[in-house]
DRENGULO-30228 format. One line per 2 residues: number of its first residue (from 1); for each residue z negated, x negated, y of C-alpha. Coordinates in steps of 0.1 Angstrom, whole numbers, plus 5000, padded with zeros to 4 digits. Layout:
! residues N
NUM	Z:X:Y | ...
! end
This chain:
! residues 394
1	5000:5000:5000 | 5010:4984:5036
3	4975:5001:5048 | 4977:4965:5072
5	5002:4980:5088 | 4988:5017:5094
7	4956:5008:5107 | 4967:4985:5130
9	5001:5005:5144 | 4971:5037:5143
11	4948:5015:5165 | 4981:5001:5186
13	4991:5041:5190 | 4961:5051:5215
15	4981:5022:5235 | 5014:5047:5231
17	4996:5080:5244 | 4980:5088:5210
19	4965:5008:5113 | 5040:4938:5067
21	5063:4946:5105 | 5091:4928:5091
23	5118:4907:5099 | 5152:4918:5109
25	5177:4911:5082 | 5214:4904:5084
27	5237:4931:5091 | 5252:4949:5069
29	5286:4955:5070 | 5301:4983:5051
31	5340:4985:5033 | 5341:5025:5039
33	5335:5047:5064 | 5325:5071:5041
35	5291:5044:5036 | 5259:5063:5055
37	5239:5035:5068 | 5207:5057:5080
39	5198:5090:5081 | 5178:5094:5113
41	5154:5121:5122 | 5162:5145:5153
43	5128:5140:5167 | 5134:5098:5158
45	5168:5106:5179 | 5155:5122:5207
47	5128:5093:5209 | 5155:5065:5204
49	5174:5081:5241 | 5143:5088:5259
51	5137:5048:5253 | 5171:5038:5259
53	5172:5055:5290 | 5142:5035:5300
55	5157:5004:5294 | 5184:5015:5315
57	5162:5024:5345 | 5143:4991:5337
59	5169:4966:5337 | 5176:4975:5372
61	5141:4974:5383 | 5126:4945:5364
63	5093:4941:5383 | 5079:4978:5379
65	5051:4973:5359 | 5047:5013:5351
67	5080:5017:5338 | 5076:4984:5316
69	5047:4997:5302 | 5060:5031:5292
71	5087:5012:5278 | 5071:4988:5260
73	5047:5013:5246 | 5076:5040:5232
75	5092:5012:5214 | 5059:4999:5197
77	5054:5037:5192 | 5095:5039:5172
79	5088:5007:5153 | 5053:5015:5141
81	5067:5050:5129 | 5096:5038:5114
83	5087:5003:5107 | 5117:4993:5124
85	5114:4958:5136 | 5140:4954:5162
87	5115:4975:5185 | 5085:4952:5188
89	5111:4926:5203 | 5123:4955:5225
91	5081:4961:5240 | 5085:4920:5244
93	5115:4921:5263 | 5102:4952:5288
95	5072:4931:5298 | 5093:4898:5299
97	5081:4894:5334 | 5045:4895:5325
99	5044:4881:5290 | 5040:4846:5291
101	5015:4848:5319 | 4984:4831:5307
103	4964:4861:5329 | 4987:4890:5325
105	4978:4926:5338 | 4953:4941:5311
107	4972:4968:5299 | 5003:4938:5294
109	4977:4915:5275 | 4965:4950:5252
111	5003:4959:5243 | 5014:4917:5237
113	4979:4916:5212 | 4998:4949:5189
115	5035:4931:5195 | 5013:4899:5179
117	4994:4919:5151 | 5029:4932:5139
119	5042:4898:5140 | 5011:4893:5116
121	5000:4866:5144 | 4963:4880:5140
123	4954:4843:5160 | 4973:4851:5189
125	4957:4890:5190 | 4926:4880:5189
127	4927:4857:5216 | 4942:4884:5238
129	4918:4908:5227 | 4888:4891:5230
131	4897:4875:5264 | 4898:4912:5274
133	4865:4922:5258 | 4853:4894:5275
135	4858:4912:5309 | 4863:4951:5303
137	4840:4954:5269 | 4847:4992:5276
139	4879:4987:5265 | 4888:5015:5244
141	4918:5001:5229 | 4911:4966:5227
143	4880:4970:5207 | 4896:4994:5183
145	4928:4970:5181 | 4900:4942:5173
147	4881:4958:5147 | 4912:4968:5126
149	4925:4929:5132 | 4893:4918:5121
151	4892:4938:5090 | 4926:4937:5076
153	4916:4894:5084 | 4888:4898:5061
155	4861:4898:5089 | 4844:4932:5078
157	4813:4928:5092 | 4827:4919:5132
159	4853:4946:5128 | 4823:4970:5114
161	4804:4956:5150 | 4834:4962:5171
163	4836:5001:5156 | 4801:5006:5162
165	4806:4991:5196 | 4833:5016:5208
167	4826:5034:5241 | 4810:5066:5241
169	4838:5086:5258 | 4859:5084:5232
171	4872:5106:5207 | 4841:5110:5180
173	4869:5111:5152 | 4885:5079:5166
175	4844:5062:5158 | 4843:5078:5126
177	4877:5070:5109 | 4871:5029:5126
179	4832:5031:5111 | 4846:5048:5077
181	4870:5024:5070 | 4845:4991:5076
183	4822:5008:5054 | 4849:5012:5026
185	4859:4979:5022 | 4819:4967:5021
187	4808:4987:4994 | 4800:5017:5011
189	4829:5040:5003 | 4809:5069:4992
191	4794:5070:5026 | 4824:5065:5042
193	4843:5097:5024 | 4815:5122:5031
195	4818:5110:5069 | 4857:5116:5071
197	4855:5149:5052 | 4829:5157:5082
199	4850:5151:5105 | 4884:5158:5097
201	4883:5195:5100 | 4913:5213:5111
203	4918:5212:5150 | 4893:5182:5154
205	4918:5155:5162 | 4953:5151:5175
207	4984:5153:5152 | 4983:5111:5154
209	4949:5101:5145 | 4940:5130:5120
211	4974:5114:5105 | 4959:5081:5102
213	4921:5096:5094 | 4936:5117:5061
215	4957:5079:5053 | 4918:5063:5053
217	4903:5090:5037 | 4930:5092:5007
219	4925:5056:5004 | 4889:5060:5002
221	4896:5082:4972 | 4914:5058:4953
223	4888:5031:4956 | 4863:5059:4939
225	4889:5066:4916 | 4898:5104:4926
227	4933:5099:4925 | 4943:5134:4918
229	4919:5139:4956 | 4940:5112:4973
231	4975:5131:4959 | 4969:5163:4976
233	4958:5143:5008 | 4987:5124:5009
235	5008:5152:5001 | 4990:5170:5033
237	4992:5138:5055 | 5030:5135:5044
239	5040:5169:5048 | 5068:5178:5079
241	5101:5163:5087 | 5092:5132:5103
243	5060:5116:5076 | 5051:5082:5086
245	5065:5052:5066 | 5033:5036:5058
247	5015:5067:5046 | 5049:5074:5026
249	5045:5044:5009 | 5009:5049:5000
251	5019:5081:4985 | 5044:5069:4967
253	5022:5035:4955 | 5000:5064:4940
255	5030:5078:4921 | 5034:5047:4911
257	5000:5035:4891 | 4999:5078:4877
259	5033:5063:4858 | 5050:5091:4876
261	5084:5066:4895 | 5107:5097:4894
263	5086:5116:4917 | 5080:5080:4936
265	5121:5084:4938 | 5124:5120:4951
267	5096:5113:4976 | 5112:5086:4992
269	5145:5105:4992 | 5160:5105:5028
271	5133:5086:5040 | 5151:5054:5057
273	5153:5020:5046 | 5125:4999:5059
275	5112:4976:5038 | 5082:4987:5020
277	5101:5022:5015 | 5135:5000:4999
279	5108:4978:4979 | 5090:5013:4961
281	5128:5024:4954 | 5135:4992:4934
283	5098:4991:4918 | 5104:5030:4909
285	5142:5021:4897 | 5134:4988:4873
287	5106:5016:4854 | 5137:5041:4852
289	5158:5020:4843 | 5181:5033:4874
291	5212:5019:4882 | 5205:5021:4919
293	5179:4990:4913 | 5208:4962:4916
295	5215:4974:4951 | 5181:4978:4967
297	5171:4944:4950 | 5203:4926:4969
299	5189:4947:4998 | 5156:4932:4995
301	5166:4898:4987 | 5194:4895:5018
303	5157:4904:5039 | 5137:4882:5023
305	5160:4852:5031 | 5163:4861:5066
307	5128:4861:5070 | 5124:4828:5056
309	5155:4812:5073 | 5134:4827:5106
311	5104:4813:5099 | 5091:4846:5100
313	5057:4849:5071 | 5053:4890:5073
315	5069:4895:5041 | 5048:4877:5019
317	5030:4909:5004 | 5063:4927:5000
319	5082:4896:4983 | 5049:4890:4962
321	5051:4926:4945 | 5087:4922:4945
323	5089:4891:4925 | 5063:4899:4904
325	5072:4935:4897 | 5109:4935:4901
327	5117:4902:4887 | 5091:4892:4864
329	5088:4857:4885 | 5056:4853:4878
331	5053:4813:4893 | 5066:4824:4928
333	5046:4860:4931 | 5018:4837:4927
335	5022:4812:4953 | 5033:4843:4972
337	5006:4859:4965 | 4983:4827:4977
339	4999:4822:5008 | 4995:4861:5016
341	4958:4864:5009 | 4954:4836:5038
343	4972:4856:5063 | 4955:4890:5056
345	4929:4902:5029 | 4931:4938:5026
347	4924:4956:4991 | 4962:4956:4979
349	4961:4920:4990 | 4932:4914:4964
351	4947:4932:4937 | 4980:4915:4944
353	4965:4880:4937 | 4943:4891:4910
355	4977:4907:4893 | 5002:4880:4899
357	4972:4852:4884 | 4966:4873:4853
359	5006:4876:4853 | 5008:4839:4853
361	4977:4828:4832 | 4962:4816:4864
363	4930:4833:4862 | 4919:4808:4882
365	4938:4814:4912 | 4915:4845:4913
367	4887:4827:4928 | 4890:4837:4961
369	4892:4872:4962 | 4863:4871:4937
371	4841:4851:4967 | 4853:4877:4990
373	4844:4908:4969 | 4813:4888:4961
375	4808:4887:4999 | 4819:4918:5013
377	4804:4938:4989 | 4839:4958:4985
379	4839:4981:4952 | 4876:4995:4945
381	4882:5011:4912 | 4918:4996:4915
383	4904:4962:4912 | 4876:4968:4882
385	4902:4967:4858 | 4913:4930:4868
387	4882:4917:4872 | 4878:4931:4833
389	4907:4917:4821 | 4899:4887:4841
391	4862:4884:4823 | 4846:4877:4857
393	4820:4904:4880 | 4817:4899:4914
! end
């Protein structure tokens, strides 16, 4: 699951008006004009002109700071929705003026910390973002942005601090989900589902956050091991014409482990091709046995080696499962899987290296999400059965 992704991009949205980004591949160039390329959303559409006409109004009036921002903010907004890459370089280019400032306007030095997170440079956010907390420590959105960078870094307990610390004014359900989700990953999950049930009643939080909140809370679910609770969330959360990518691809992760890929297939259906939507296709396909799984793994490979000829490291998770999963390359999901658990340490970043050293009679590769689980005090029912397997209990 890219949950990464959705808590940050959740935490980046109350910067847009409301928590593995990816590299831009080569084109591709079809032989018939018969080939559909994308399938775009009308409400993804009518987003897509509102922005370019922006950019328009922008290019001739470089130094408005407003405009920039409002630009900068509805294309973080597009790519976190659609996890569409090219966007986050578009926010970059609206605050060109102001972004390489080492004191930029605040609301500037908020929006380059998300463009930074989605690059998966949490080094870079953080700086930002405590350089801000340093002077505004009311800062809504900078403290949230920090506790989700903090936690998806492995730094539960500060991103925990920075939830508890969130200013009073805001949204109660905005605390809750930020609180819920540091007490998941540090052996509290119990706690943390009865807390989101609370609070996620119907009309108690925007379309946005209640979004994100039912993603957290479905993911609570699994780590107790109430699949069948998380399904009907996810179904709720992804219900509508226009479901966010991330939460699709939790959904469809969870189709995945029930051995159910044709459903996986038919929910991704029409979806779009980002990454972590094209990677569940192939995973899904290569269980099926579908033809379809020789052009969605050239799909993913063409990405993969774009990323690496960019020097661009937010793939790792995706190539990781891919290699492991897709290919049976046991030797590179590893190394993958290494180098990904130092950039980021979520749950599926855990089970990812605990899968890929069992995979490759490595168990000792495992070490180090053991010492974190020993740590953190995370319990996750998708990771008991490795550490079985493995004959080791945090």
């Amino acid at each position: 699951m890219s949950f990464a992704r959705l808590m940050m991009f959740a935490a980046a949205g109350m910067a847009c008006a409301v928590v593995t980004p990816v590299s831009a591949a080569e084109p591709t160039r079809p032989t018939s004009d018969a080939t559909i390329l994308a399938i775009v959303p009308a409400s993804q559409d009518q987003a897509a002109a509102s922005l370019r006409s922006d950019q328009i109004a922008l290019a001739s009036d470089r130094d408005n700071l407003a405009l920039a921002l409002r630009t900068a903010r509805m294309a973080i907004e597009a790519g976190r929705s659609a996890a569409d890459p090219r966007r986050y370089g578009q926010a970059q280019a609206a605050l060109a003026p102001w972004w390489s400032a080492p004191e930029p306007p605040e609301e500037v030095r908020v929006l380059r910390a998300v463009v930074a997170q989605a690059y998966h440079d949490f080094d870079g956010a953080l700086a930002d973002l405590d350089a801000i907390l340093a002077r505004s420590p009311d800062n809504a959105q900078a403290r949230l942005s920090r506790a989700f960078v903090r936690m998806v870094t492995g730094d539960v307990e500060a991103g925990g601090a920075d939830c508890r610390a969130l200013p009073a004014g805001l949204d109660p359900v905005i605390a809750i989900v930020c609180k819920a989700r540091a007490d998941a990953l540090s052996g509290k999950a119990s706690e943390a589902r009865d807390s989101l049930l609370g609070a996620l009643t119907p009309g108690t939080a925007g379309t946005a956050m209640r979004g994100f909140g039912l993603a957290v809370l479905a993911d609570t679910g699994l780590a107790l091991g109430r699949a069948d609770e998380a399904s009907r969330i996810f179904a709720a959360a992804t219900a509508g014409g226009n479901p966010d990518v991330s939460i699709l691809a939790a959904y469809a992760d969870l189709l995945l482990d029930g051995g159910r890929p044709a459903e996986a297939l038919s929910l991704l259906d029409g979806k779009g091709n980002a990454d972590i939507l094209i990677l569940r296709r192939a995973i899904a396909a290569k269980k099926l046995n579908d033809p379809r799984l020789a052009g969605w793994a050239s799909i993913m490979n063409e990405r993969f080696a774009a990323a690496a000829a960019g020097g661009v490291r937010v793939h790792l998770r995706e190539e990781a499962r891919f290699r492991l999963e897709v290919e049976g390359d046991t030797v590179n999901a590893l190394a993958l899987a290494i180098d990904n658990w130092s950039v980021q340490k979520e749950p599926p970043d855990a089970r990812l290296l605990l899968e890929s050293a069992l995979a490759a009679n490595q168990p000792a590769a495992a070490q180090p999400v053991i010492d974190f689980v020993r740590r953190t005090g995370l319990s996750d029912a998708r990771l008991a059965p490795l550490f079985a397997k493995l004959g080791s209990s945090p």
